[in-house]
C-alpha positions as CSV (number, residue, x, y, z in Angstrom):
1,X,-20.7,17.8,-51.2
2,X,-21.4,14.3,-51.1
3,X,-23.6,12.2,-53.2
4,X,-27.6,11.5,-52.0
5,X,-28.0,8.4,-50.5
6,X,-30.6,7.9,-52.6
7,X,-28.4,8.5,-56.0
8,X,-25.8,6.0,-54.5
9,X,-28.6,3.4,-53.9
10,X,-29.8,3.7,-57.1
11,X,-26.1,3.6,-59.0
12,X,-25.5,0.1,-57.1
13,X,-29.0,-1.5,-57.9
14,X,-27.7,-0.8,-61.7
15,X,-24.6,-2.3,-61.0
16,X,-26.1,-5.1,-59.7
17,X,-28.5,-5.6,-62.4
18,X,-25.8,-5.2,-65.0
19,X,-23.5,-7.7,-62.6
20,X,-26.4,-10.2,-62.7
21,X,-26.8,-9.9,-65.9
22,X,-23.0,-10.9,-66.9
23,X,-23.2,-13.8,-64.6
24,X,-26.0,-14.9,-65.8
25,X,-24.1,-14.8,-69.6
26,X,-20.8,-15.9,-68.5
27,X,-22.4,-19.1,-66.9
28,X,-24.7,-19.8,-70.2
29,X,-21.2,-19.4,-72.0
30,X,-19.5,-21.5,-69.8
31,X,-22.7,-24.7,-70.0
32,X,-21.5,-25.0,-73.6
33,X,-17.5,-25.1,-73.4
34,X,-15.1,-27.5,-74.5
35,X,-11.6,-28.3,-74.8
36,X,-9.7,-30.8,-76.3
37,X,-5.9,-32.0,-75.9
38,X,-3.4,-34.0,-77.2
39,X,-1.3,-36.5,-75.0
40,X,2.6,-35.0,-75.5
41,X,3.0,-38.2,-77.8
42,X,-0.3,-37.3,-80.3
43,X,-1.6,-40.7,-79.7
44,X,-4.6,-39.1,-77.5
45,X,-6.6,-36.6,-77.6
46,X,-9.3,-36.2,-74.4
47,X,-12.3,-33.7,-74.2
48,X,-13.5,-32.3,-71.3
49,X,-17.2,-30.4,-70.8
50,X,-17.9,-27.2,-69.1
51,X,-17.6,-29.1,-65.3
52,X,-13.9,-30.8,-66.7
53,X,-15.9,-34.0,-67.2
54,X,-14.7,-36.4,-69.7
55,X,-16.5,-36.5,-72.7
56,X,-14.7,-38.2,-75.3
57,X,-11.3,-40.0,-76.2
58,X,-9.3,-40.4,-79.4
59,X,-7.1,-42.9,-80.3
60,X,-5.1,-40.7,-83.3
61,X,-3.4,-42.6,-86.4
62,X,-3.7,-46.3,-84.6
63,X,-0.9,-44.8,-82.3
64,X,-2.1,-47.1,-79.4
65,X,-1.9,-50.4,-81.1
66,X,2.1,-50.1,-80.4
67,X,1.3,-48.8,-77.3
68,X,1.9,-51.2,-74.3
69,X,-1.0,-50.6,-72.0
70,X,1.0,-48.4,-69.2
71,X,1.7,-46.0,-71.9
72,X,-1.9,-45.8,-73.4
73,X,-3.1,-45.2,-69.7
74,X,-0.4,-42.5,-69.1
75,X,-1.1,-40.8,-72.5
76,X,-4.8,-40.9,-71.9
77,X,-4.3,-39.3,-68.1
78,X,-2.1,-36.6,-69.8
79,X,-4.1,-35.6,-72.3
80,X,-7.3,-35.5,-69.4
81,X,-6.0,-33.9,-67.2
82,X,-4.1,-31.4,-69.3
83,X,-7.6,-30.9,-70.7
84,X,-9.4,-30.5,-67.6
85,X,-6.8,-27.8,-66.3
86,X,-7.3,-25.8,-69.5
87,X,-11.3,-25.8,-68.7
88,X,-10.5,-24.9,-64.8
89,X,-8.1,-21.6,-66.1
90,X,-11.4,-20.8,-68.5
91,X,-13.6,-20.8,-65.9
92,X,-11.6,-18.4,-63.8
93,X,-10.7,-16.0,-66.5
94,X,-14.7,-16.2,-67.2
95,X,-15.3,-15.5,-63.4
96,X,-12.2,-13.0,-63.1
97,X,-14.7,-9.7,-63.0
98,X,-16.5,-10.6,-60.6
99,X,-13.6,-10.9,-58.1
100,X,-13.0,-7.4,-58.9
101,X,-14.1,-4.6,-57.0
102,X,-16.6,-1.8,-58.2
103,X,-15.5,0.8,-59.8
104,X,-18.1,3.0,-59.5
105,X,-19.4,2.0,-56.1
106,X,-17.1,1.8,-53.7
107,X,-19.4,0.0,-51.7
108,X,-19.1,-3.5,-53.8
109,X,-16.0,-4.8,-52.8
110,X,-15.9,-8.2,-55.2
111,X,-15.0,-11.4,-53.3
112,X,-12.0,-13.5,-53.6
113,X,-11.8,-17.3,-54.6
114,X,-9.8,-19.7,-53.7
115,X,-9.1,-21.1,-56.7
116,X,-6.4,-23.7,-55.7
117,X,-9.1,-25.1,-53.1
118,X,-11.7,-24.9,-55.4
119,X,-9.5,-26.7,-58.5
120,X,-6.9,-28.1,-56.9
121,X,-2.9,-27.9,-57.0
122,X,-1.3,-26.5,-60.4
123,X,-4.3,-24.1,-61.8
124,X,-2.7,-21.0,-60.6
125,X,0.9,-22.0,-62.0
126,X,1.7,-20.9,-65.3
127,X,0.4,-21.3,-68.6
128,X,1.6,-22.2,-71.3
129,X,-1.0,-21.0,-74.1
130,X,-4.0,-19.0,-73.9
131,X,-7.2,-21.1,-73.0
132,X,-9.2,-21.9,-76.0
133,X,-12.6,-23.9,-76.1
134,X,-13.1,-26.7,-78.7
135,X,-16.0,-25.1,-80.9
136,X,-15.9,-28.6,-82.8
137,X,-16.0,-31.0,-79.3
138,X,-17.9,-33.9,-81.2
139,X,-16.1,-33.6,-84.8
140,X,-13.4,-35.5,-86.2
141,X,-10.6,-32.8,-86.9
142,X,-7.1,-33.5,-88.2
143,X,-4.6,-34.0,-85.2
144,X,-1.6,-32.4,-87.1
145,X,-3.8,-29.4,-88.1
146,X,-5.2,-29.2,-84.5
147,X,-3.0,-26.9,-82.4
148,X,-1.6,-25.0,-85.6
149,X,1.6,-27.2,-86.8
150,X,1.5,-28.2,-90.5
């Protein structure tokens, strides 16, 4: 015997409601992340905010005074951009469930992103650590102590 359409419609209002409610959390969570990276030489470190936005730059140990300017600029677009990909996967890990269809009503099918269009070329190839927002964006903190070496 099937389920009353009245029972069904009133299982996927819930849904809804709940789904709401999770976006609306996920997007509050997402307003307030961060994520900071080093340039590959540690001369640089670049924070991005929640829209991959550059919001600050660190010149580590007077690195960049030996620096010719090429090399600053490189090391300051690596670290950038390696920062604002970090924030793009973030944001689609965030996002992931709601991709996803329903479990318990068939009826909500999710919706697919096109991430790649959306981001651009290289967020959907592999990656090398586990995203992690900056909880101290703002705060001086010790570049050798900053992605776990000693």
């Amino acid at each position: 015997m099937t389920e009353p359409l009245e029972k069904r419609l009133e299982r996927a209002m819930a849904e809804l409601q709940a789904a709401q409610e999770a976006v609306a959390r996920t997007e509050r969570e997402l307003r307030q992340a961060s994520f900071a990276v080093l340039s590959s030489d540690r001369a640089v470190r670049a924070t991005v905010g929640p829209q991959g936005e550059l919001t600050g730059i660190d010149f580590l140990e007077d690195k960049y005074r030996a620096m010719s300017p090429q090399e600053l600029a490189a090391s300051v677009l690596e670290a950038a951009n390696a920062a604002r990909l970090k924030m793009n996967r973030h944001v689609m890990k965030a996002m992931a469930p709601f991709t996803e269809p329903s479990s318990d009503v068939p009826e909500l099918k999710g919706f697919e992103l096109d991430w790649e269009r959306i981001f651009g070329p290289g967020v959907l190839e592999g990656d090398d650590e586990p995203a992690r927002p900056d909880r101290t964006a703002g705060t001086w903190r010790d570049a050798l102590g900053e992605d776990g070496e000693d």
